[in-house]
C-alpha positions in Angstrom: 77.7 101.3 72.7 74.3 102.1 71.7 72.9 101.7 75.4 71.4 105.4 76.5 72.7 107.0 78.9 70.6 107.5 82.0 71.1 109.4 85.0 71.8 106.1 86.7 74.4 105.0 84.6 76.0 108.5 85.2 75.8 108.2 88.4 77.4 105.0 88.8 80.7 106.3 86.6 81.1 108.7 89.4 80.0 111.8 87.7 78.1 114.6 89.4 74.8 115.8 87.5 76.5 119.1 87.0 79.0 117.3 85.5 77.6 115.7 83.2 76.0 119.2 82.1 79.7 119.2 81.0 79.8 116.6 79.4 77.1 117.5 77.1 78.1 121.1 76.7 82.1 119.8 75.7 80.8 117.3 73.2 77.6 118.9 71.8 75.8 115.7 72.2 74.5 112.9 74.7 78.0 110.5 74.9 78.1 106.7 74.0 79.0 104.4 76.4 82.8 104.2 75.7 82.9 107.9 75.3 80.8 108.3 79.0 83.6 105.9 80.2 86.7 107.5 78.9 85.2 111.3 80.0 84.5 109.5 84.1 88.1 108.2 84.2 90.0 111.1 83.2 87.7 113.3 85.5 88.1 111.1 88.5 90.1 112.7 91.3 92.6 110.2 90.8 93.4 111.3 87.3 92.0 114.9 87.2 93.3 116.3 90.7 89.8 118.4 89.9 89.7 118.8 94.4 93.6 119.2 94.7 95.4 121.2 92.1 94.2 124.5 92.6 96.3 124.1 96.1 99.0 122.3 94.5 100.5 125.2 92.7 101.3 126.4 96.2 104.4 124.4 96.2 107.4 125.6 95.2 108.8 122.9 92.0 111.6 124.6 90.2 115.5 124.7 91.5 118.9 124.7 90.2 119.1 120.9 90.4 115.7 120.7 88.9 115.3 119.3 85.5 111.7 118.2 85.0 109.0 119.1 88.1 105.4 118.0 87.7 103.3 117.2 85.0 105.2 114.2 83.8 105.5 110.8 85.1 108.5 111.6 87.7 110.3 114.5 88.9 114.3 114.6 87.3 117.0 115.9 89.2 120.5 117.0 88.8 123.0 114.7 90.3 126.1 116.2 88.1 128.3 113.8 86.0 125.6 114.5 83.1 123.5 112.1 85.1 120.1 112.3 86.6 117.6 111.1 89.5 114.2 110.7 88.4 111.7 109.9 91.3 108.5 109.3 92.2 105.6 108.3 95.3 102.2 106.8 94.4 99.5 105.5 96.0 97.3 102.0 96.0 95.3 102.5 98.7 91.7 101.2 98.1 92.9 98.3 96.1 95.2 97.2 99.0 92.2 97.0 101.0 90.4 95.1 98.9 93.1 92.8 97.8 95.9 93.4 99.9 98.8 91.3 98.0 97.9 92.1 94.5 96.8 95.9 95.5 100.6 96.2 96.8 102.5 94.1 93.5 100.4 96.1 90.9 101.5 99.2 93.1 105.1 98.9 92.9 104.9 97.5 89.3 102.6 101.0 88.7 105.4 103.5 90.0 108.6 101.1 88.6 106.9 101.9 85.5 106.9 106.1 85.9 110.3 106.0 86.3 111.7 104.0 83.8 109.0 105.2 81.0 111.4 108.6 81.5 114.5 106.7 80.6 115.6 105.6 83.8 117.0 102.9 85.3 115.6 102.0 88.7 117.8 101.4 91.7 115.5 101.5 94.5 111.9 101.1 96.4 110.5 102.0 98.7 107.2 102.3 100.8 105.2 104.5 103.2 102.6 102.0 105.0 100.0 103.0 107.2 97.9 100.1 108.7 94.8 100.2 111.7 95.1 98.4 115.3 97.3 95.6 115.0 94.5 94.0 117.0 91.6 94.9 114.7 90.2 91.2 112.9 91.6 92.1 109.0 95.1 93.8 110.2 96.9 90.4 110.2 95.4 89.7 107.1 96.1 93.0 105.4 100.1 93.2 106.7 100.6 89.3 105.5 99.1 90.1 102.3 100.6 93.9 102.1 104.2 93.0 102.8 104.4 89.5 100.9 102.7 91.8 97.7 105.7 94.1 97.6 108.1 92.0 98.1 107.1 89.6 95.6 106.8 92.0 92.7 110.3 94.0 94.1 112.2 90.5 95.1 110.8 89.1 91.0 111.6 92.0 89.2 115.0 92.8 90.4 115.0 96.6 92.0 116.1 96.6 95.7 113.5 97.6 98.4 115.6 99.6 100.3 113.6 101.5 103.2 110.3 102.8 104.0 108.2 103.5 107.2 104.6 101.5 108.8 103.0 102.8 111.4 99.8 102.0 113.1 96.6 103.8 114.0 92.5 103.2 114.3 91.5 106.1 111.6 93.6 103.3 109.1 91.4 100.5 110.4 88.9 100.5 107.2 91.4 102.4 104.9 94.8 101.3 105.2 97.4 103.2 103.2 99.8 101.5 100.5 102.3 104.2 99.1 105.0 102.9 96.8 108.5 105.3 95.7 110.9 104.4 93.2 113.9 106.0 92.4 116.2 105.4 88.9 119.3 107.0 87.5 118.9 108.0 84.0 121.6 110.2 81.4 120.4 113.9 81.4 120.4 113.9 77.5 118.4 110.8 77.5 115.3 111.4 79.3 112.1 111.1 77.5 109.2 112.5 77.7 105.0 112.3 77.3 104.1 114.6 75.1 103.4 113.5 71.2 104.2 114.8 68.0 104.0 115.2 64.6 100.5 114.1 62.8 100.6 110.9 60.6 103.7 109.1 63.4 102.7 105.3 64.4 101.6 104.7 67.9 102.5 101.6 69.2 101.2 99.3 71.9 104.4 97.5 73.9 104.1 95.3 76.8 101.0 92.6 78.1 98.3 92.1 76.7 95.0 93.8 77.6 92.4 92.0 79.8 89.1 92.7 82.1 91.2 93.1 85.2 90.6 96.9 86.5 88.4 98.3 84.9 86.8 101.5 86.7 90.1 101.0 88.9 90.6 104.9 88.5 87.0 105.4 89.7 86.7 103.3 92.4 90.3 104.7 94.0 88.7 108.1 93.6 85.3 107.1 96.4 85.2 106.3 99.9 83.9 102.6 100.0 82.5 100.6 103.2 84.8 97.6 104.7 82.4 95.0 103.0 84.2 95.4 99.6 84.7 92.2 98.0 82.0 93.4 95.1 85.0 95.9 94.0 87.9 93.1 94.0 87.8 92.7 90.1 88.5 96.6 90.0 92.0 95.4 91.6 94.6 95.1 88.8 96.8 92.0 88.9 100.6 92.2 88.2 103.7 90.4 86.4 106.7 91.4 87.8 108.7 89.0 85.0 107.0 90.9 82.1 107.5 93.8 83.8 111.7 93.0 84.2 111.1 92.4 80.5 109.4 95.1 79.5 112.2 97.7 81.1 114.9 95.8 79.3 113.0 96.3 76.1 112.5 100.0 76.4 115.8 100.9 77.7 117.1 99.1 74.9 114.8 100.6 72.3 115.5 104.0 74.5 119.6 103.8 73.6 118.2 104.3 69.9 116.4 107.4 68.6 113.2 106.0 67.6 110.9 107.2 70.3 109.0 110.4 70.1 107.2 110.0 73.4 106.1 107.3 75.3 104.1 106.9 78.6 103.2 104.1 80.9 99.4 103.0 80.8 98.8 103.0 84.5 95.1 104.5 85.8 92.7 105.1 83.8 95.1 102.1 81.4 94.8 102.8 76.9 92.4 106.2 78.1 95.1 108.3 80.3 98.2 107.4 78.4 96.2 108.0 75.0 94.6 111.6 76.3 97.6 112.5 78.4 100.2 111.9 75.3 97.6 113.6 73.1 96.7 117.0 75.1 100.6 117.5 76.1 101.5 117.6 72.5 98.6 119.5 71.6 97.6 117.2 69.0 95.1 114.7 68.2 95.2 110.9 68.7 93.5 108.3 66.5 93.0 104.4 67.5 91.9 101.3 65.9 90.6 99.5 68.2 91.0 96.3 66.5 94.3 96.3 66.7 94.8 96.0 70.8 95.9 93.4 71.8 93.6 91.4 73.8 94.1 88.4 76.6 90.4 88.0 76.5 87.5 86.8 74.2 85.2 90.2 73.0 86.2 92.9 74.3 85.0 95.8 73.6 86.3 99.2 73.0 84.5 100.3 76.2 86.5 97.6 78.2 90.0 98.1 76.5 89.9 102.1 76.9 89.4 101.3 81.0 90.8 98.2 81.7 94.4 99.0 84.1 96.0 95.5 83.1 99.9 96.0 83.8 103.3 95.7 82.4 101.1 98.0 79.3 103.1 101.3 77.2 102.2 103.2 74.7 104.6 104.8 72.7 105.2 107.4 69.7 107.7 106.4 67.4 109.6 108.2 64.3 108.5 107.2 61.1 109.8 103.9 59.9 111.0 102.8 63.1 108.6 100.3 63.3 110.1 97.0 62.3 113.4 97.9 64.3 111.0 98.0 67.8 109.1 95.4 67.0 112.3 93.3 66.7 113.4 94.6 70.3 110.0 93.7 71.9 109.5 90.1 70.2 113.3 89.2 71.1 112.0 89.9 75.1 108.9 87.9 74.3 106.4 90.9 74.6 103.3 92.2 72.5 103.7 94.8 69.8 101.3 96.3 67.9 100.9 99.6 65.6 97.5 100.9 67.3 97.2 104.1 65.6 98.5 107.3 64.8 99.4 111.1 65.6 96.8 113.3 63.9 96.3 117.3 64.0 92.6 117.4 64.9 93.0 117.8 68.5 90.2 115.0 69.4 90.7 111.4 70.0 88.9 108.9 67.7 88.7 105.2 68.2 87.6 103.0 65.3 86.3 99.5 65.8 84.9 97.1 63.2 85.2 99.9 60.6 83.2 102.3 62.8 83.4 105.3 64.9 83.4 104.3 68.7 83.9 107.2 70.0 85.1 111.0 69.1 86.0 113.2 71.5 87.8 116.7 71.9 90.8 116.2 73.8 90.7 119.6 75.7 87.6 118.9 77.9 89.0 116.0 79.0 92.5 117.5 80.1 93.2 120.9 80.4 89.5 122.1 80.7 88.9 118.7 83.2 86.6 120.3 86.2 88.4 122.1 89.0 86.7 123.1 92.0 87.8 125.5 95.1 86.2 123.1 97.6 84.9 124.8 100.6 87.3 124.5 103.5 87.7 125.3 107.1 91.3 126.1 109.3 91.6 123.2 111.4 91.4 124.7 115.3 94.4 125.2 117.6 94.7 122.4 119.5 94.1 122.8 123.3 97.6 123.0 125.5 98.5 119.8 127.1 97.4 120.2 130.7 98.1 119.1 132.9 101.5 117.3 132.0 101.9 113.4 132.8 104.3 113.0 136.0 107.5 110.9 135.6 107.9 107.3 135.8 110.6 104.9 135.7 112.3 106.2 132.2 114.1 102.6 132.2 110.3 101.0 131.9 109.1 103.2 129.8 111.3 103.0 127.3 111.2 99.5 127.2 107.2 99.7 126.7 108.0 102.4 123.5 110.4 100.1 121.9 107.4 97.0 121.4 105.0 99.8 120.5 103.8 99.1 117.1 105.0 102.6 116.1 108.4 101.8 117.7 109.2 98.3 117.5 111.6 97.1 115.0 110.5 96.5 111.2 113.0 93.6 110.9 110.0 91.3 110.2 109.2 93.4 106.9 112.3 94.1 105.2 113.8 90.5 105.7 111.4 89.5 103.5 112.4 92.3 100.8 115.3 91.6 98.7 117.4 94.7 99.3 120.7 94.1 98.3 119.9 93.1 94.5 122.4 94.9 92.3 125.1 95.2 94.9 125.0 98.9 95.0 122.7 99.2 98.2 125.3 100.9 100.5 123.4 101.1 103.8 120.3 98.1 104.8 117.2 98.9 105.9 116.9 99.9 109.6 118.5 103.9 109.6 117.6 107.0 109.2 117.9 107.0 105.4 118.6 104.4 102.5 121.5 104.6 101.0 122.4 103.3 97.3 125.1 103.7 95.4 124.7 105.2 91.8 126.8 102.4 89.6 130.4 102.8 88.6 131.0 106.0 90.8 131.9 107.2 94.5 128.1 109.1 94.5 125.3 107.6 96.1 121.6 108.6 96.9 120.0 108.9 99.9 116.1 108.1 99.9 113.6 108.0 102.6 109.6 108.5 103.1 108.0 110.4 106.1 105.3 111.9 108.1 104.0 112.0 110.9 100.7 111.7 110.5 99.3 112.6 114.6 101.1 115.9 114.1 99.1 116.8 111.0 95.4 116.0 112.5 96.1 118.4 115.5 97.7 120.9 113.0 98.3 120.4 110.0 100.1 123.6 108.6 103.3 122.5 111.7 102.3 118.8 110.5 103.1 119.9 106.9 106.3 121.7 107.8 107.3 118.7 109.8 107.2 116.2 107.1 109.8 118.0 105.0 111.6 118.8 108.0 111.9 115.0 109.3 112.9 113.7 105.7 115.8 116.4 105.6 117.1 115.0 109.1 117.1 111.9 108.0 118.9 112.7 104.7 121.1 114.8 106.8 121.8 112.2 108.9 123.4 109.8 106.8 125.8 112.9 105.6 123.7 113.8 102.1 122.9 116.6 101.1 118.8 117.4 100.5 118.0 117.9 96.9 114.2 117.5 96.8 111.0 115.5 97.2 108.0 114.1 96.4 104.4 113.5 97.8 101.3 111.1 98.4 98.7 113.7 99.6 96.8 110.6 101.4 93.0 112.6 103.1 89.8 112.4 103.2 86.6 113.3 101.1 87.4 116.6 100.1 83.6 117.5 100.0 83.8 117.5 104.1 85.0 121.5 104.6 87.2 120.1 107.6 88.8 117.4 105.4 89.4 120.1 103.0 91.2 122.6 105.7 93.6 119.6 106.7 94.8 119.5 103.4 94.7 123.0 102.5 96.8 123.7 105.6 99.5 120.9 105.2 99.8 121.8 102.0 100.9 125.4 103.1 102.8 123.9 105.6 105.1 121.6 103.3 105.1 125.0 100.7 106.8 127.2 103.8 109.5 124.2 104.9 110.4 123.4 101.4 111.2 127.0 100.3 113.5 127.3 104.0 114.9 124.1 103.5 115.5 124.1 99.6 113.8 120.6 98.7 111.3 121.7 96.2 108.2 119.2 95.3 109.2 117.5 91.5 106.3 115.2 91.7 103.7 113.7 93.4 100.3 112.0 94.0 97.0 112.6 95.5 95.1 110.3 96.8 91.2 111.4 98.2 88.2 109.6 100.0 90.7 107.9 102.1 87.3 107.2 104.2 85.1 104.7 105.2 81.1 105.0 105.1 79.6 104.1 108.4 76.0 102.5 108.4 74.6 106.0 109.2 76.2 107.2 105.7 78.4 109.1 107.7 82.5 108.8 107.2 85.5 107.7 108.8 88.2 109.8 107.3 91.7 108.9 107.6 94.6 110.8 109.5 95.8 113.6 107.4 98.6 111.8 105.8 100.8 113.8 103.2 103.5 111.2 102.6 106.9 113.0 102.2 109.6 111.1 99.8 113.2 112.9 99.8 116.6 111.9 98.1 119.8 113.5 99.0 123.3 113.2 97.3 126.7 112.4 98.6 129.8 112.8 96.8 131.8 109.9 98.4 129.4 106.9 99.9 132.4 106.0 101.6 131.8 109.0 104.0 128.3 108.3 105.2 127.5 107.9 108.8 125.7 105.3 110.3 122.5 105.0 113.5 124.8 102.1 115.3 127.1 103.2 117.8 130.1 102.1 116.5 133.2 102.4 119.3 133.9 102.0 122.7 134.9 104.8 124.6 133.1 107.4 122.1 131.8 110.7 123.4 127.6 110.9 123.2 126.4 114.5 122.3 123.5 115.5 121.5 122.9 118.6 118.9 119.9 121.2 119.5 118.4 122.4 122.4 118.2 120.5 125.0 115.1 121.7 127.3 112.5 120.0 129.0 111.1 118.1 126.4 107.4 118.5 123.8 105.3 115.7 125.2 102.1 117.0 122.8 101.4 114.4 120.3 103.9 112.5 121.4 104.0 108.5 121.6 105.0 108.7 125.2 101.7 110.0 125.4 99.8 108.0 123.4 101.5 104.5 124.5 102.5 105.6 128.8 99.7 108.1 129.3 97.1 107.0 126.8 96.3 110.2 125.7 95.7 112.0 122.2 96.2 115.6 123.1 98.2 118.5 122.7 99.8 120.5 120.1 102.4 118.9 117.5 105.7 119.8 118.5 106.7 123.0 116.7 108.9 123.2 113.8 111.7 126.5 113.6 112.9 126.0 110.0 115.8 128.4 110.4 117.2 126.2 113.0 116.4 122.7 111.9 118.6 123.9 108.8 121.1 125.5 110.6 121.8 122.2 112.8 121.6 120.3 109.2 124.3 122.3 108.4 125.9 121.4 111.0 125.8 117.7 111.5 126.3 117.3 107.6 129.8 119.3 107.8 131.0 117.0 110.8 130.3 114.1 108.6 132.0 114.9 105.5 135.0 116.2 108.2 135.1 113.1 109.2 134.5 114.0 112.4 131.6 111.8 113.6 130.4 108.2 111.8 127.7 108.1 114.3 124.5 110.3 113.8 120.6 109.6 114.3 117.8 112.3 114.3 115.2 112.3 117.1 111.7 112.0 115.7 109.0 109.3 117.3 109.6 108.3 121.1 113.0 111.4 121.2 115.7 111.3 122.9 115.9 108.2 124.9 114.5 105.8 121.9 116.6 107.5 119.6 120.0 106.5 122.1 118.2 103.0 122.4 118.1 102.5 118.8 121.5 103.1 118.1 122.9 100.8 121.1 120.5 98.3 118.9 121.9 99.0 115.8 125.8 99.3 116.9 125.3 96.2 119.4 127.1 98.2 122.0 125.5 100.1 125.2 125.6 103.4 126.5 126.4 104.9 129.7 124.7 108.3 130.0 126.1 110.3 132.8 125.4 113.8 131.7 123.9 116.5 132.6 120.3 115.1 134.4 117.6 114.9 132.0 113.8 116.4 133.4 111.3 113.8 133.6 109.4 112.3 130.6 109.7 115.3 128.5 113.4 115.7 128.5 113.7 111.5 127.5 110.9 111.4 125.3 109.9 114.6 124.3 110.1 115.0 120.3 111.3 118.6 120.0 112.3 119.1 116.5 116.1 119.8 114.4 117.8 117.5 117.2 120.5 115.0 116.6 122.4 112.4 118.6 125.7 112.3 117.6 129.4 110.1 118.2 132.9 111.8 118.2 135.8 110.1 119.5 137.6 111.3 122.7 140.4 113.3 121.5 138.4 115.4 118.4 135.8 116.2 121.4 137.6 119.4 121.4 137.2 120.0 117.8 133.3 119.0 117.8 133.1 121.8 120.8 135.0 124.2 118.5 133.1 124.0 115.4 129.8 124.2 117.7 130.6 127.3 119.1 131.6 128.8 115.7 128.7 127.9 114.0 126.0 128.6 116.7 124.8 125.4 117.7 124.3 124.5 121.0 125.7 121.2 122.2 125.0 118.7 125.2 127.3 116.0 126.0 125.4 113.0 126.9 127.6 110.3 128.0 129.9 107.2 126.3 129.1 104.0 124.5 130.1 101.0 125.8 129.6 98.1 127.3 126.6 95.8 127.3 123.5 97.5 128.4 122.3 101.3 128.7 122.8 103.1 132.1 120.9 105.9 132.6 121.9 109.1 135.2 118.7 107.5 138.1 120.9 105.0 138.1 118.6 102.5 136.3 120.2 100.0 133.7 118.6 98.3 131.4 120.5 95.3 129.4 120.8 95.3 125.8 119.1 91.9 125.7 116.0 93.1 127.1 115.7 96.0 124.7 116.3 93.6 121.8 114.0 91.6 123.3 111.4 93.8 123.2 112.2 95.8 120.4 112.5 92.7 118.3 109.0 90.8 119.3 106.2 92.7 118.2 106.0 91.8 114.5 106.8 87.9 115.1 104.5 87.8 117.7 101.4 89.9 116.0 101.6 87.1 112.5 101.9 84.1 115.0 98.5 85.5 116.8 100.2 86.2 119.8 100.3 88.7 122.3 103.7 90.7 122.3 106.3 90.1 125.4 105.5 92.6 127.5 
């Protein structure tokens, strides 16, 4: 504590010279140790959003079914009944890398805990993975460790995994991308919030003890770092998911009374962010006795508690003389309680250790008057057109290659290993367009599901942006809910790089536009920087542009959902939106057939992507189609192929001829595939025509393979086949059936 503080020592907390000028200006004084600490954590990107949050206020976060946007743990919707959805995406991306199965655990523990420190009960997971060449010599390694990480701490602590997405790319090949969601119901006169009150009430420590695991966690997540990182794996926190199952029983029980003032999970940045953040919301101060933590580990100090991220941790204001009655709650589930401190009216925090002063700082600096910079940045340019055009092969063989693609082929291999029926309520398995759980003891249920496109937004981001929102409202759409609103893991590169900067800066504008058209404001979020690794020639490799999209949606009746899987014999096939020639730019035709990067993203009209939302929801709660899917990744043709999966029933398409790759695979946005039965064809062509929407009928499911107009046919065996093999065959080390 007494150690002085060299430029070295600053440097190596992650502050910037001019920084800490800050520093010194804010406290008056050269810092101690603990107090240099606690100021490098809270200014951290990954706690300070000092790179991001000027930009962030560009979203629109406020609604009629809005009850709580950012700025607290998770975002709280209105889902009627006097009941609530309160939501949330994080990331764990650097520790992932590092230590790919406790990375993942400690990420889902991380976000359970944001939903359920706002009252909430959760009901679902899931997660937005993004991993490099499937070939590359840690990939294997990373997925094993990845998947078996969130399923262990999802499967232990009892909350269904219930969808998600993984895709595949080089830029992920140093930096992969872990992004966890959770999603709990909660009663909208019981939520609870962060902010504390009233000087001389007890805080109180709940939960695990504290230990040395992740420390500097905050810090590290908020640098690129080179692939050699094994010197950062004791940064990487390590999880409990059985104190964690705990540790929500005891607070929703402690929740049902009114004893809590305001309570917040420790997550980055541990004892330091809950402290500050419960502090500066309140506008109060915060006073700590250090002695009183308690501690897994032999001589701590008040430097090492203050940072260290061990999990299954909250902190917690209560009323007066509520003590004794949580105490009793937390020791009947078995977990630590301790009166740490109390509320105070001076506005700084002070922590006290072996009847000393450890450290006294003003609580503004470190929040509300935290660094924020305007980052130089630069537009990202127009992408070239794509010229010339690939020529057609045989559609029948190409699909075939699409559906083993690693962006394609079927996640099967993943979710079986996710417990995602726990609680009987989940409604619809993983697989669809969107998750769907029941909300207990009523008709309603939610639908949830994570996405972007992450191609899209390198060649331009601003249509990349708008394209996120837009997919996650088809998909929501397509299971017959209605889009209520969303949340985001801003996943880029070193902001410090002006072009890094522009990518972000222009999906962020991009998301902004879509969400006002589309009416699924932003309630809360993450961002997640230096999603880069440094080459030998101190350059970096930046990831993708990846701003993770999370949506829920609300139906009345889960009774009247639709489903992907072709369901009857003899139903018509139509598809809904334009029709054309097909948007091969970006495309993983391209990519995977042509082996080409190129091209614009395909572009995004808002007004008709919710016009043909409309739509398609209103034929589903008619009861007039059971069948839908949205064309995203691989378009039409994979998005037919999928559903002949699904269903277990084929396809015979004998409509209208289809032009060439574009017109199979193109992904040309607000389209849908849709079933109705023969004799309500009439009434599908009615309500077309009266609500605008062009319609193309496609052709008839049935029988045991998919028949193209060419003539080609291509049995439903083969495309399971090859649909099926990719993930088996990439963890057994072997090369994919071709």
């Amino acid at each position: 504590m007494t150690e002085s503080i060299t430029p070295e020592i600053v440097a190596e907390h992650g502050l910037s010279p001019e920084e800490y000028e800050h520093v010194l200006h804010a406290m008056g004084r050269e810092p101690n140790l603990t107090e240099l600490g606690i100021f490098s954590v809270m200014w951290s990107e990954h706690c300070s959003y000092k790179s991001s949050r000027i930009h962030l206020k560009k979203l629109p976060t406020t609604g009629p079914q809005v009850i709580c946007g950012p700025g607290e743990n998770a975002g709280v919707v209105d889902i009627g009944d006097g009941q609530a959805a309160i939501f949330k995406m994080e990331s764990h991306n650097h520790p992932s890398y590092i230590e790919p199965f406790q990375g993942a655990a400690t990420g889902v523990g991380g976000i359970l805990r944001d939903v359920f420190t706002m009252g909430a009960r959760p009901i679902a997971n899931l997660n937005a993975l993004r991993f490099g060449r499937p070939d590359h010599p840690k990939m294997r390694h990373l997925i094993a460790g990845v998947v078996s990480g969130i399923g262990g701490y999802g499967n232990c602590v009892g909350v269904p995994t219930v969808g998600g997405e993984v895709n595949f790319h080089r830029a992920y090949d140093g930096n992969i991308l872990v992004n966890a969601m959770t999603v709990g119901i909660a009663q909208t006169d019981k939520i609870f919030y962060s902010a504390a009150s009233g000087a001389g009430n007890p805080i109180v420590y709940v939960g695990s003890k504290t230990g040395r695991d992740g420390i500097h966690g905050a810090t590290m997540a908020s640098a690129d770092f080179s692939e050699d990182s094994e010197e950062k794996r004791p940064t990487v926190q390590v999880g409990d998911p059985f104190t964690e199952k705990l540790l929500i029983e005891a607070c929703l029980e402690l929740m049902a009374s009114d004893a809590i003032v305001a309570i917040q999970d420790m997550g980055a940045a541990g004892l330091t962010s809950s402290s500050v953040e419960m502090a500066s919301k309140g506008g109060v101060g915060i006073e700590l006795d250090m002695n009183k933590v308690p501690c897994r580990e032999e001589g701590m100090t008040p430097y090492e508690m203050m940072l260290s991220e061990s999990q299954e941790r909250m902190l917690m204001v209560l009323k007066p003389g509520r003590e004794g009655e949580a105490e009793a709650i937390f020791h009947k589930w078995e977990l630590d309680f301790a009166v740490i401190g109390r509320v105070t009216e001076t506005g700084h925090m002070v922590l006290r250790w072996n009847g000393e002063i450890a450290a006294d700082i003003p609580l503004a600096p470190l929040a509300d008057e935290a660094p924020c910079y305007e980052r130089p940045w630069v537009r990202t340019p127009a992408p070239a057109p794509l010229d010339p055009v690939p020529t057609a092969g045989s559609a029948a063989q190409d699909l075939i290659r699409l559906l083993g693609s690693p962006d394609l082929a079927s996640r099967r291999w993943i979710w079986e290993q996710y417990d995602h029926m726990v609680g009987a309520d989940t409604v619809q398995r993983p697989g669809g367009d969107a998750a769907l759980v029941r909300v207990h003891g009523t008709e309603k249920a939610l639908a949830i599901s994570t996405d972007v496109t992450p191609r899209y937004c390198f060649a331009d981001p601003f249509e990349g942006g708008k394209q996120a929102i837009a997919e996650c409202y088809r998909n929501l759409t397509a299971v017959g809910a209605k889009p209520l609103a969303t949340t985001d893991c801003m996943n880029f590169g070193n902001p410090q790089r002006p072009e890094i900067m522009g990518q972000f800066v222009g999906c962020i504008e991009g998301m902004a536009e879509a969400c006002r058209v589309l009416d699924m404001p932003i309630v809360s979020g993450n961002v997640s920087l230096y999603n880069e690794t440094k080459n030998d020639d101190g350059s970096g490799s930046a990831i993708l542009p990846t701003p993770a999209i999370g949506g829920i949606g609300l139906l009345a009746d889960w009774r009247r959902s639709a489903r992907v899987g072709f369901g009857q014999a003899g139903d018509a096939i139509f598809l809904v939106g334009e029709a054309g020639n097909g948007h091969l730019g970006q495309s993983i035709w391209l990519r995977e057939i042509a082996g080409r990067e190129e091209g614009p993203p395909p572009p995004v009209d808002l007004a008709a992507e919710k016009k043909a939302g409309d739509f398609v929801r209103a034929l589903i709660d008619q009861g007039l189609t059971r069948n839908v899917h949205d064309i995203s990744d691989g378009g039409l043709l994979v998005a037919i192929a999928e559903m002949t999966l699904a269903g277990g029933i084929g396809a015979t398409l004998d409509g209208p001829a289809i032009a060439g790759p574009g017109g199979w695979f193109g992904e040309d946005q607000a389209r849908y595939v849709v079933t109705v039965a023969g004799d309500t064809e009439g009434a599908l062509l009615d309500a077309a025509g009266r609500a605008g929407i062009q319609i193309t009928r496609l052709g008839n499911v049935g029988g045991d393979a998919l028949v193209l107009p060419e003539g080609e046919t291509v049995p439903l065996a083969s495309l399971r086949t090859a649909h099926e093999d990719f993930f088996p065959s990439l963890m057994r080390g072997e090369p994919a059936i071709a």
